[in-house]
C-alpha positions in Angstrom: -32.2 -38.6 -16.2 -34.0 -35.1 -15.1 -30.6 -34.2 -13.6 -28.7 -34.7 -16.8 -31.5 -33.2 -18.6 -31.5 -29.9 -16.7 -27.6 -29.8 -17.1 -28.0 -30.3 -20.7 -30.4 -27.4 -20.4 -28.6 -25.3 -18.1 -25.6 -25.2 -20.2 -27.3 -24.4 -23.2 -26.0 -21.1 -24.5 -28.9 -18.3 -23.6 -29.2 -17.7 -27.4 -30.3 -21.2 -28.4 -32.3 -21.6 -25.1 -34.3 -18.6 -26.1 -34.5 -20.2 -29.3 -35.7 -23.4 -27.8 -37.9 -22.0 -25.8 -39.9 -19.8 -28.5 -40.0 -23.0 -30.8 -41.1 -24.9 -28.4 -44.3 -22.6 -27.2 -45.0 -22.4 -31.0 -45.2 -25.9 -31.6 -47.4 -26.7 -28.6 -49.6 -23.9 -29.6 -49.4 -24.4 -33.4 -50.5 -28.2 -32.8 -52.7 -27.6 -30.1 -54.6 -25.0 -32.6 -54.2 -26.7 -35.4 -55.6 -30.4 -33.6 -58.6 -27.9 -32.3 -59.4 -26.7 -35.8 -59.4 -30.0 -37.2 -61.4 -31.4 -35.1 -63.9 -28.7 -35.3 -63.9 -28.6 -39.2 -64.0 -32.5 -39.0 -67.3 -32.5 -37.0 -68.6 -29.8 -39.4 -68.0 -31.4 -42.6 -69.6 -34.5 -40.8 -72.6 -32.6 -40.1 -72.6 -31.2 -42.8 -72.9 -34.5 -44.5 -75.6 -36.0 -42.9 -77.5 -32.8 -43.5 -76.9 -33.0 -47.0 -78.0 -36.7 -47.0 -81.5 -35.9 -45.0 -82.2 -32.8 -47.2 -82.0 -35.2 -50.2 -83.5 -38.0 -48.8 -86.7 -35.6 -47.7 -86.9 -34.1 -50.7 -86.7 -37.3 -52.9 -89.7 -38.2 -50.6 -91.5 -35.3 -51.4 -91.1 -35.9 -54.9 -92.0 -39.6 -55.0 -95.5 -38.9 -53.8 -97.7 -38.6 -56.7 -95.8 -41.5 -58.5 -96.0 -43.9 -55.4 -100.0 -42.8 -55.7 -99.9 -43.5 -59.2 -97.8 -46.4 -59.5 -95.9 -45.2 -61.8 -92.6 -47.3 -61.5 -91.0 -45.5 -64.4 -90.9 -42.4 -62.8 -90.0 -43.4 -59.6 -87.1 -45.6 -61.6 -86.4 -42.0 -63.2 -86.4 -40.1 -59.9 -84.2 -42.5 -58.0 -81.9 -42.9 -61.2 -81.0 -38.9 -61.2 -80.7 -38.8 -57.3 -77.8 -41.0 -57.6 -76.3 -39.8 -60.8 -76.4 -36.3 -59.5 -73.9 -36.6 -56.2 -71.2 -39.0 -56.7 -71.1 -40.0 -53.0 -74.9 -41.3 -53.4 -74.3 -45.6 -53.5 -77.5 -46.1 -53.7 -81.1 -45.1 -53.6 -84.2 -47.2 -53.6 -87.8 -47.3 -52.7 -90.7 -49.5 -50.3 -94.0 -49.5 -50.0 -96.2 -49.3 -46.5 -95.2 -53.1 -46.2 -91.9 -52.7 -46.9 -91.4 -54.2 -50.6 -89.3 -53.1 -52.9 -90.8 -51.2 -55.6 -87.3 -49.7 -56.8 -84.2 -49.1 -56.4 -80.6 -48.3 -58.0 -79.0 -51.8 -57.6 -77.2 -52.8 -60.9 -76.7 -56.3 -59.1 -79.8 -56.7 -57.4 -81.1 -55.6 -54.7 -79.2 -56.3 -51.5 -82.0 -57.9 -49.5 -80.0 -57.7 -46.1 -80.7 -54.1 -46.1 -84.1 -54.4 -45.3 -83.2 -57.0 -42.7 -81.4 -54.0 -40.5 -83.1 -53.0 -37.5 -84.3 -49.3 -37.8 -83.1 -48.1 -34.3 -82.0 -44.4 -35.4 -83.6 -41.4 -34.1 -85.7 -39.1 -35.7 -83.9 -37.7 -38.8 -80.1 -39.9 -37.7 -78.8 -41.9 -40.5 -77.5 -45.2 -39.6 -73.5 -45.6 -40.0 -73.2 -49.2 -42.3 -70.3 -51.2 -43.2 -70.8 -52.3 -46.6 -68.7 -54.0 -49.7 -68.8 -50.2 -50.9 -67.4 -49.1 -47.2 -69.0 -47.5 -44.7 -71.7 -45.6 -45.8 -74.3 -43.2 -43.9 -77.9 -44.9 -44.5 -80.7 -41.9 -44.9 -84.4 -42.7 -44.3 -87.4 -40.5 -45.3 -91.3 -41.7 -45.2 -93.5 -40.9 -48.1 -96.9 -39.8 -46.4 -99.9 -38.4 -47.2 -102.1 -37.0 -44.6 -101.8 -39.7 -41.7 -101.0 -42.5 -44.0 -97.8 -43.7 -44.5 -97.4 -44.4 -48.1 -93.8 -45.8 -48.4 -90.6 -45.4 -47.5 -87.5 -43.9 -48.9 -83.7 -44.9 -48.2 -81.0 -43.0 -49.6 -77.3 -44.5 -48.8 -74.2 -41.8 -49.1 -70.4 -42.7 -48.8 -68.6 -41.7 -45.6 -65.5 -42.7 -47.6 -65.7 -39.1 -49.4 -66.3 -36.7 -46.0 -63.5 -38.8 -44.6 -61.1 -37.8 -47.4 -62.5 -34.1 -47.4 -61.8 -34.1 -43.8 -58.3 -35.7 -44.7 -57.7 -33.1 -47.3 -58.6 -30.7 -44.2 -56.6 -32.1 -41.6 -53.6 -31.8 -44.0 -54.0 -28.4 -45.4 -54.3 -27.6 -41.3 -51.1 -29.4 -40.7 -49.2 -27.6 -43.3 -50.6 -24.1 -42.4 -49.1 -25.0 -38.7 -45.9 -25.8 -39.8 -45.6 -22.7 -41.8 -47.0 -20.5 -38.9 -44.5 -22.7 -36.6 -41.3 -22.2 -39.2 -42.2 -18.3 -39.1 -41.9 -18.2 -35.5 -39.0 -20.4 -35.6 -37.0 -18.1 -37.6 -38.7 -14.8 -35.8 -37.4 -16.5 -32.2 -33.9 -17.0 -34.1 -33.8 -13.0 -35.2 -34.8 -12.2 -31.7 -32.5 -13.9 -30.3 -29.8 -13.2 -32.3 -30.6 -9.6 -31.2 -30.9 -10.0 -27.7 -28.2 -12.4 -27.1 -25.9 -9.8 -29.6 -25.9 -7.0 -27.4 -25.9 -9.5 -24.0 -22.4 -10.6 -25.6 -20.8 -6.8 -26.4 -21.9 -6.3 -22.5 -20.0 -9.7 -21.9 -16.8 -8.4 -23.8 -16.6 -4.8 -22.2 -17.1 -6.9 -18.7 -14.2 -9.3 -19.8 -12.2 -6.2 -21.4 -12.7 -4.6 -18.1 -11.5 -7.8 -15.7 -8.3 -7.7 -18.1 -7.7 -3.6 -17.1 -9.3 -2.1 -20.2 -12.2 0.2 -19.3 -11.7 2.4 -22.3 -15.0 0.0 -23.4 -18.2 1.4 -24.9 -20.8 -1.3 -24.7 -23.5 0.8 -25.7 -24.5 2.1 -29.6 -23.2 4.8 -30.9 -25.6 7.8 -30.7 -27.8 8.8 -33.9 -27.7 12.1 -33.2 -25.8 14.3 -30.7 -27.3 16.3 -28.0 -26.1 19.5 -29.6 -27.6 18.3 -33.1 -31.1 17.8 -31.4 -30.6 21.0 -29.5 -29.0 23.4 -32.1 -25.9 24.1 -29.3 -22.9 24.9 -30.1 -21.3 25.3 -26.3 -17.8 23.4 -26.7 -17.0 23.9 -23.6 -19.9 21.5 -22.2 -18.3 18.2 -21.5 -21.4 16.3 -23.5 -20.1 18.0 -26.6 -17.0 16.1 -26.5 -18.0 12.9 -25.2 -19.5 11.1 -28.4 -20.1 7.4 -26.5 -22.4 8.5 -23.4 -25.5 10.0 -23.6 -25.4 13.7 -21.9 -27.7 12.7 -18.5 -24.5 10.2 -18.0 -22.6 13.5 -17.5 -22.4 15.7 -14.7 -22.0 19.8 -15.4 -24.2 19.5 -18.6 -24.6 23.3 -19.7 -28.1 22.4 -21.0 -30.4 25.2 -19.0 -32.9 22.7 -17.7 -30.2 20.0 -16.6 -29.8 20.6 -12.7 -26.6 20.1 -11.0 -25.2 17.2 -9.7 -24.0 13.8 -11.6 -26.2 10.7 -12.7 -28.7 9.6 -11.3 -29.6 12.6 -9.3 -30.1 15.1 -12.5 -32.1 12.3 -14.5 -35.5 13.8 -13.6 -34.6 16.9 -15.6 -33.5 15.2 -18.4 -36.4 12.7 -18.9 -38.4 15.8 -20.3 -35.5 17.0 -22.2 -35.8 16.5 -25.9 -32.6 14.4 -26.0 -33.7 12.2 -24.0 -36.9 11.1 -26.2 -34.9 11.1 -29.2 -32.3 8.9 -27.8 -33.1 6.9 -24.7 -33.6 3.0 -25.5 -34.9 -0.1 -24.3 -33.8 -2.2 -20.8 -31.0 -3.1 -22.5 -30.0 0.2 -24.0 -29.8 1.2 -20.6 -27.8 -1.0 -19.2 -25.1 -0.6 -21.6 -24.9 2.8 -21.0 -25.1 2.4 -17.7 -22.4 0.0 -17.6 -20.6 2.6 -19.8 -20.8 5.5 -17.0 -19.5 3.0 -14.6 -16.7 2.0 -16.5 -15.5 5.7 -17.2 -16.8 6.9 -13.4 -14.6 3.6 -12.1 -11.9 4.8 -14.4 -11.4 8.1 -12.9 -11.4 7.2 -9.8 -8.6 4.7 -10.6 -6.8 7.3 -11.7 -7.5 9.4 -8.8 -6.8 6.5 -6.7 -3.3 5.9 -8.2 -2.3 9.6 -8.8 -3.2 9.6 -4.6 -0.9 6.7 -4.3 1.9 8.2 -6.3 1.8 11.3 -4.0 1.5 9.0 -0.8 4.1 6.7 -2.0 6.7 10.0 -3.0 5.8 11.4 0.7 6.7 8.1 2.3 9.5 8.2 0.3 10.4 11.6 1.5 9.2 11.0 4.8 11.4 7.6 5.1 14.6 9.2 3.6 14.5 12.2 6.4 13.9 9.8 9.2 16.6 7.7 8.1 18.9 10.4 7.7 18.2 12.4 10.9 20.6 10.7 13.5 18.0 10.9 16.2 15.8 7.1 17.2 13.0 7.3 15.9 9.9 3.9 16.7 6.6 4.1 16.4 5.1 1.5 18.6 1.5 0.5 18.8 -1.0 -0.2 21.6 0.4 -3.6 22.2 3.4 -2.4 22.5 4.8 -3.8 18.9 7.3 -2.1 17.0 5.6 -0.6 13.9 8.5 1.3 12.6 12.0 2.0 13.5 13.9 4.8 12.0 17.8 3.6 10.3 19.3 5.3 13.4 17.6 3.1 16.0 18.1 -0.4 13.6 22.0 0.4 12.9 22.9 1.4 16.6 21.2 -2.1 17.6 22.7 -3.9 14.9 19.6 -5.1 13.9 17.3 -4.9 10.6 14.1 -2.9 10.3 12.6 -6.6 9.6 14.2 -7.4 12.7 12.3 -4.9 15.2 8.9 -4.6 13.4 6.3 -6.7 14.9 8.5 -7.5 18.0 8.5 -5.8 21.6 11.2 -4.7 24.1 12.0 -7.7 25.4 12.8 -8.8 21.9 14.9 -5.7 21.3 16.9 -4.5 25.7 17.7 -6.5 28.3 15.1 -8.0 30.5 15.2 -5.2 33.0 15.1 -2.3 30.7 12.9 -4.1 28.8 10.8 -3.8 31.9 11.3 -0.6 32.5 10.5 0.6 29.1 7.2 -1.5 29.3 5.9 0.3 32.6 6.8 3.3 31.2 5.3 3.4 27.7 1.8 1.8 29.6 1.7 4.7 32.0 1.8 7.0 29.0 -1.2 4.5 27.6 -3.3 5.0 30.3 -2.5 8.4 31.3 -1.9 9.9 27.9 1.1 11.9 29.6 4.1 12.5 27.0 7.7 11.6 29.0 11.2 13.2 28.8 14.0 11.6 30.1 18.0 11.6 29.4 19.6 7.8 29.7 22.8 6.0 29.7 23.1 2.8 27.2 26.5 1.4 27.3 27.2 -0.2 23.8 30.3 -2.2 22.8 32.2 -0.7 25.6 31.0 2.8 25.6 28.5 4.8 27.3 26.1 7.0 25.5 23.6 9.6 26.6 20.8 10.3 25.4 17.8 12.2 26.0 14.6 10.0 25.1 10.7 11.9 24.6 7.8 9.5 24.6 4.6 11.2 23.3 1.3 9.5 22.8 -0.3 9.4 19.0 -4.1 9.7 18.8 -6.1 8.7 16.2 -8.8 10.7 14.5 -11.7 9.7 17.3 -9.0 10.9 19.5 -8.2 7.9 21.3 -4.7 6.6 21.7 -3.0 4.1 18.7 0.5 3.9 20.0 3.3 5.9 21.5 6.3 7.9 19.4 9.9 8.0 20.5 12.3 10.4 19.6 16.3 9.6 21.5 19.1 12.1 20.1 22.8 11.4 21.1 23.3 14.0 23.8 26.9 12.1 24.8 28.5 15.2 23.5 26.7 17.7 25.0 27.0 15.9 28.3 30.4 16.2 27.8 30.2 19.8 26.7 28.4 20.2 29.9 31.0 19.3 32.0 33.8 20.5 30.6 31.7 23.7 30.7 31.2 23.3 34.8 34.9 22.1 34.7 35.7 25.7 33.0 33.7 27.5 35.3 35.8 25.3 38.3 39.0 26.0 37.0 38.2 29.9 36.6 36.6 30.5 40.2 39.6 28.3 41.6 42.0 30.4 39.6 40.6 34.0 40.4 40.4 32.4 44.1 44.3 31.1 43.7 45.6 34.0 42.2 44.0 36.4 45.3 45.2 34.0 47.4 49.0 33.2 45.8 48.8 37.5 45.3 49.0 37.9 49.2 51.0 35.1 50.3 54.0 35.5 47.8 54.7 38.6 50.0 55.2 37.6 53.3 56.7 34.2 51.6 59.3 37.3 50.2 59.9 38.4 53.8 60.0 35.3 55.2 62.6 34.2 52.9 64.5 37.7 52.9 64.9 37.7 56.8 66.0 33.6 56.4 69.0 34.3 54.4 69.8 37.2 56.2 69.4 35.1 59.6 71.7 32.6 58.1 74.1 34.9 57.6 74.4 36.0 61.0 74.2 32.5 62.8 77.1 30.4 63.1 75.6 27.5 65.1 75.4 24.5 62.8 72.1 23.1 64.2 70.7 26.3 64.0 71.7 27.0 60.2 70.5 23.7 59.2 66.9 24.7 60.5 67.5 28.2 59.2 68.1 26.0 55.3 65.3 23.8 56.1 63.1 26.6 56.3 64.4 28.4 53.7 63.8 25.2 51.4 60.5 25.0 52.2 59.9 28.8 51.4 61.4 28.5 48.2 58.7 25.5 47.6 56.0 27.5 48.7 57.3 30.2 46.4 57.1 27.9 43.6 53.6 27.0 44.0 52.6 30.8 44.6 54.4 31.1 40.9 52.6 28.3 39.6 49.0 29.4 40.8 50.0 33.1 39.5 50.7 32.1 36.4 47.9 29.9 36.2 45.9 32.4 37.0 47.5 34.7 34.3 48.8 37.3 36.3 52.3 37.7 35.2 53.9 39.6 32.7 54.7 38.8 29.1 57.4 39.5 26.1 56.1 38.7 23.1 58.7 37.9 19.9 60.3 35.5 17.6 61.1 32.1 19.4 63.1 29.7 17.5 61.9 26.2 18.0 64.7 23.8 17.8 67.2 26.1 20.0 64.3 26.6 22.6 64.1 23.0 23.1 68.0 22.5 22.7 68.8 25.4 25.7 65.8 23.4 28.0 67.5 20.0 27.1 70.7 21.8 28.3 69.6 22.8 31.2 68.4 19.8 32.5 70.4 17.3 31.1 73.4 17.1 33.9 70.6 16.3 36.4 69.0 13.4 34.3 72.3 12.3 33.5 72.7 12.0 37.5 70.1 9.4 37.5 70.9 7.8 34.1 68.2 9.2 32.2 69.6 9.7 28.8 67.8 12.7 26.4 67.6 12.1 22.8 66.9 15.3 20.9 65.6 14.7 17.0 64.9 18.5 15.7 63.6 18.9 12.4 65.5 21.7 10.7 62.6 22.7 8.5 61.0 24.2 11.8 61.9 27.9 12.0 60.6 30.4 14.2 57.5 30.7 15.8 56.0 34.6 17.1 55.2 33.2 21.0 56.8 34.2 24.3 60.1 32.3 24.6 60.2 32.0 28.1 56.6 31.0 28.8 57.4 28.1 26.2 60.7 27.2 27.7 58.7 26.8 30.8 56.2 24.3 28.8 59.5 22.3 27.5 60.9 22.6 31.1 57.3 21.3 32.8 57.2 18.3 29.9 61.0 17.2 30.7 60.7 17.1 33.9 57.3 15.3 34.3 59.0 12.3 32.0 61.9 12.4 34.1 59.5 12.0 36.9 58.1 9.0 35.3 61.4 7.1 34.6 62.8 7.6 37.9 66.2 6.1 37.0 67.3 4.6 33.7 65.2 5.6 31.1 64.7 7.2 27.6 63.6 10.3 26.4 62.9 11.2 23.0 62.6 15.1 22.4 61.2 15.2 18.6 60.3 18.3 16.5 58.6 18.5 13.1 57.0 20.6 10.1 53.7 18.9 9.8 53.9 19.1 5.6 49.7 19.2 5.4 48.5 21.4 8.0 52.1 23.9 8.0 51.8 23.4 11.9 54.7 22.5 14.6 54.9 19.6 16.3 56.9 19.1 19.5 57.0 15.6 20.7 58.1 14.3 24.2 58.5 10.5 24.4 59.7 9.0 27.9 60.0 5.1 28.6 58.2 5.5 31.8 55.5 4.1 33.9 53.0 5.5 31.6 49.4 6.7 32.0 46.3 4.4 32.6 43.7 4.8 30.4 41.3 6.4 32.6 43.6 9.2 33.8 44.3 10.3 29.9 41.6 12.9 30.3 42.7 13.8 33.6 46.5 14.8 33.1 45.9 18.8 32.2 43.2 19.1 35.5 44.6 21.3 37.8 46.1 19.8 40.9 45.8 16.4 39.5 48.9 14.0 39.6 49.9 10.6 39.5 53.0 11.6 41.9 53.4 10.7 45.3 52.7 12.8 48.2 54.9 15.5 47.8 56.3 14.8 44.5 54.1 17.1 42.6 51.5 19.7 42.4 49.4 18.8 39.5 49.7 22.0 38.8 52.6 21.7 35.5 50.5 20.6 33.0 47.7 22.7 33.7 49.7 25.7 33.2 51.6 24.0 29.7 48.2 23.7 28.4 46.8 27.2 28.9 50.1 28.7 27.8 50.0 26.3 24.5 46.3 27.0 24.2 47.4 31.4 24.4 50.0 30.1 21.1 46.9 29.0 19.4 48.3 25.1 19.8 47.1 22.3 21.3 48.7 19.5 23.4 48.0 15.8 23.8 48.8 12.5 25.7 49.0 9.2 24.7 50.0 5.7 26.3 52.0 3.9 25.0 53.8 6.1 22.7 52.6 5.4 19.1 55.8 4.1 16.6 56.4 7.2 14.7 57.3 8.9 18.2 59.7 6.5 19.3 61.7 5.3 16.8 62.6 1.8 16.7 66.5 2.1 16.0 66.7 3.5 19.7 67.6 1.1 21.9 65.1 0.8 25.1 66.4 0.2 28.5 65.5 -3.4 29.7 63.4 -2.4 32.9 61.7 0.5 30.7 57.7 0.7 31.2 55.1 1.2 28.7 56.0 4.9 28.2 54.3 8.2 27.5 54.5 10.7 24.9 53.2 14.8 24.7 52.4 16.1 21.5 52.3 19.6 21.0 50.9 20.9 17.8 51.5 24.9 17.3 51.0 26.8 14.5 53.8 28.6 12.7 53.0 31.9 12.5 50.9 33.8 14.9 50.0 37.3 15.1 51.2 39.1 18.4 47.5 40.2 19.7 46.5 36.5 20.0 49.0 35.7 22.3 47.6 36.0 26.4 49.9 37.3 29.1 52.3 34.9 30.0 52.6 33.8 33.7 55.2 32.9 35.4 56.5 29.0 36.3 59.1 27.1 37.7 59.5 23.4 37.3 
């Protein structure tokens, strides 16, 4: 029961609990007064009363003296008569002698005999309270004396009936005069209230306006006066002069000359002796409001702040995110533990893996188990030594191998310890290759300055060696002899033919620059070798394009290219075979294209990039030099053209009306790409080759 009771009370809205409240103070005080007051003027009416009734019961004593002396009956009658007629709360009034008879009274029935049967037990001057036909009635007694002698006795009986209603008239008019004091408070606690609970609930509505993302809210009153009314200032420019809803010590950089500088609350002591502020500061909950008003303006701006920062971060992550994602380089961010906390496109895409796929995991989530491992003791040696680390590495990735050349840097944060550990990894594959076809280069030149010195002094006594053969051979008749005398002058004409090969791939020979026709260059070369392929049934198919013209080159240093080409696919048929001699105007680039397709052994794979190294063949012992194609590229390379390998042969090089022979391998095919005009300057000094 007190439970529901204080729940009935506790969800009482504050309004009619402060009404409560107030009426129910009032009414306890009202009839606690009013109870007090009655009870007071009750007792004093009482005694009032009995005064009353002894005054005239004494004093109708004093006067019935001299007739009691005299006996005379009719002016005692008289006396008695006008007593009672006089007060109409008198009953009656009569009158005994020393022996207690009757000698009048004011009886119209008779004299009630029982009244002088009544023990007299009241004190001195106390009337005796009686219950009588007439009510209860106060019974006054008076002696008549004179001297020491009592003479008689006078008893004088007056209603209590009538100073019960006067103090019923009393209690009532006390009772009403409670309830109007009480209804008077009641409707003063309702105003109050009303006026306390009214501003309590604009409070409550700026509060909800402000949960809902409204603080444009002004729960306090608007001002009665302005700051720059009260202080005759007309300074615009002070920010108090436009804000009409706060009160100036609200608002920081006030141009008044007494405020001090800083914002609310540390200027206030300036202001509370600031005329403004005694015309316009308010009560508790005055001040609240406004209070809650600066807060909602100060929370305001520093939402705005706040998202205005947050735009700018977000539009520099944005910028930030689109430049990592762009640059090709790896880019992670990992922290102490380890855990990926970003991972730039780069890293994600070579990986085939999502950005949701790395972040959060580890590299044992991401590499193999042993780089994993690797990767681990390396990035904790950085944690605990704080040491950045450069490295280059090799990741082999759906069959190829990639370099690339990893940094590993610690990041600190602001108390300087380390958070984590940036990587940066660019592709360095082609530099690496750069690289070493730049130590290649630098090979290939010191061998060819070295061959061409050496080629230089040998082709001489090679010269005399051969000269005095043949002349030898003229001389001698002895078979056995001349056949040593051939042999050796075989082999000299070999050796002369590499010394011509390492001259001219060392660019030592002279050259004659001038207009070369393609298709008969190609046609004389075909012509020239053809009998001998046709000796080991090795047919040569030639497929000129007569939109090829001329080209500005050296003719012979380009026959020697065709010559080297035929004879290295001859090489690779050995006997019955194919060979497709092709020439072309490539229509989009205005750039020749000489094509040499064989049906030979072809070329693996792995010796593609191989082919134009010098000294490199796939020839037996004795077969070959290696030294061909390293001469047809440098002299293609001096016409501005390039030249290129590839096994099998593609369709468009072998055409698929020829017919193949039945034992024919996989094949091979040289492309050479020239371009169709070309100034004289450009073209290097030829050198001089034999196939």
């Amino acid at each position: 029961m007190i439970s529901d009771l204080t729940r009935f009370l506790h969800n009482l809205r504050f309004r009619t609990k402060i009404t409560l409240g107030m009426t129910c103070m009032l009414v306890f005080c009202g009839i606690g007064i009013g109870l007090t007051l009655s009870s007071m003027s009750s007792e004093a009416l009482l005694e009032e009363g009995k005064k009353r009734g002894k005054a005239m019961t004494t004093g109708l004593a004093f006067r019935l003296t001299e007739p009691l002396l005299a006996m005379d009956f009719l002016q005692m009658s008289n006396l008695l008569d006008n007593a009672q007629r006089q007060y109409d709360d008198i009953l009656y009034v009569f009158l005994t002698d020393a022996g207690a008879n009757v000698l009048s009274h004011t009886f119209a029935g008779g004299f009630p005999t029982d009244l002088l049967r009544i023990s007299d037990t009241r004190s001195e001057g106390r009337p005796l309270l009686l219950d009588t036909e007439q009510g209860r009635v106060y019974d006054f007694s008076a002696p008549i004396t004179l001297g020491n002698n009592t003479l008689g006795t006078v008893r004088l009986g007056l209603s209590r009936s009538a100073i019960d209603a006067q103090i019923k008239r009393q209690q009532m008019a006390s009772l009403v005069s409670t309830l109007a004091v009480v209804g008077v408070g009641v409707m003063l606690s309702l105003w109050f209230a009303r006026t306390i609970t009214h501003r309590l609930n604009r409070l409550r509505s700026s509060v909800e306006e402000i949960v809902t993302g409204n603080l444009d809210v002004h729960a306090g009153t608007t001002l009665a006066k302005y700051c720059w009314q009260i202080m005759n200032c007309h300074r615009q420019e002070c920010p108090a002069y436009g804000d009409k809803q706060r009160r100036c010590w609200y608002l920081a950089g006030t141009l008044c000359p007494n405020c001090q500088v800083g914002e609310y609350p540390f200027k206030m002591e300036s202001c509370r002796q600031c005329p403004v502020f005694r015309h316009n500061f308010g009560d508790e909950l005055q001040d609240l409001a406004e209070a809650f008003d600066a807060m909602a303006v100060t929370v305001k701006n520093h939402i705005e702040e706040l998202t205005e920062r947050e735009r700018t971060i977000a539009r520099q992550q944005g910028i930030l995110k689109t430049i990592v994602n762009v640059t090709p380089d790896f880019i992670t961010l990992q922290d102490r533990d380890l855990r990926y906390t970003f991972a730039g496109k780069s890293f994600c895409d070579y990986f085939g893996l999502t950005e949701a796929d790395v972040i959060g995991k580890n590299d044992f989530a991401i590499f193999s188990e042993t780089r994993a491992r690797s990767n681990t003791e390396e990035d904790r040696e950085i944690l605990a030594t704080g040491k950045p680390l450069a490295k280059e590495v090799s990741i082999k990735r759906a069959g190829e191998h990639h370099w690339f050349h990893v940094v590993k840097v610690p990041v600190h944060d602001q108390d300087g310890s380390i958070m984590g550990i940036l990587l940066t990894a660019r592709d360095i594959t082609m530099l690496k290759k750069f690289q070493e076809q730049l130590i290649q280069s630098q090979k290939l030149e010191d061998l060819g300055r070295l061959a061409g010195g050496v080629a230089h002094e040998i082709n001489t006594p090679l010269g005399i060696i051969l000269g005095y053969t043949q002349l030898l051979m003229d001389d001698i008749h002895d078979q056995e002899l001349l056949d040593g005398l051939k042999t050796i002058e075989k082999q000299t004409k070999v050796c002369r033919k590499i010394v011509a090969d390492l001259l001219g791939y060392s660019r030592q020979s002279q050259s004659v620059v001038g207009e070369v026709a393609i298709n008969e260059s190609l046609q004389e070369v075909i012509n020239l070798v053809e009998h001998a392929f046709f000796l080991n049934r090795i047919k040569v198919v030639f497929l000129p394009d007569t939109a090829v013209t001329t080209l500005h080159g050296d003719k012979e240093r380009l026959r020697q290219v065709w010559l080297n080409l035929l004879n290295n696919a001859a090489d690779a048929i050995g006997q019955d075979g194919l060979i497709i001699v092709r020439s072309r105007l490539l229509p989009d680039t205005q750039r020749l294209e000489v094509s040499v397709a064989d049906t030979g052994k072809g070329v693996a794979q792995h010796h593609l990039g191989k082919l134009f190294d010098p000294f490199f063949t796939t020839k037996q012992v004795g077969k070959g030099t290696g030294l061909g194609l390293s001469v047809s590229i440098g002299i293609i390379k001096d016409h501005g053209g390039t030249i290129t390998a590839l096994s099998p042969p593609p369709p468009p090089f072998f055409p698929d009306d020829l017919p193949k022979p039945k034992n024919g391998g996989p094949g091979t095919v040289f492309i050479v790409e020239l371009p169709q005009t070309r100034s004289t300057e450009t073209v290097s000094p030829p050198s001089i080759s034999t196939t």
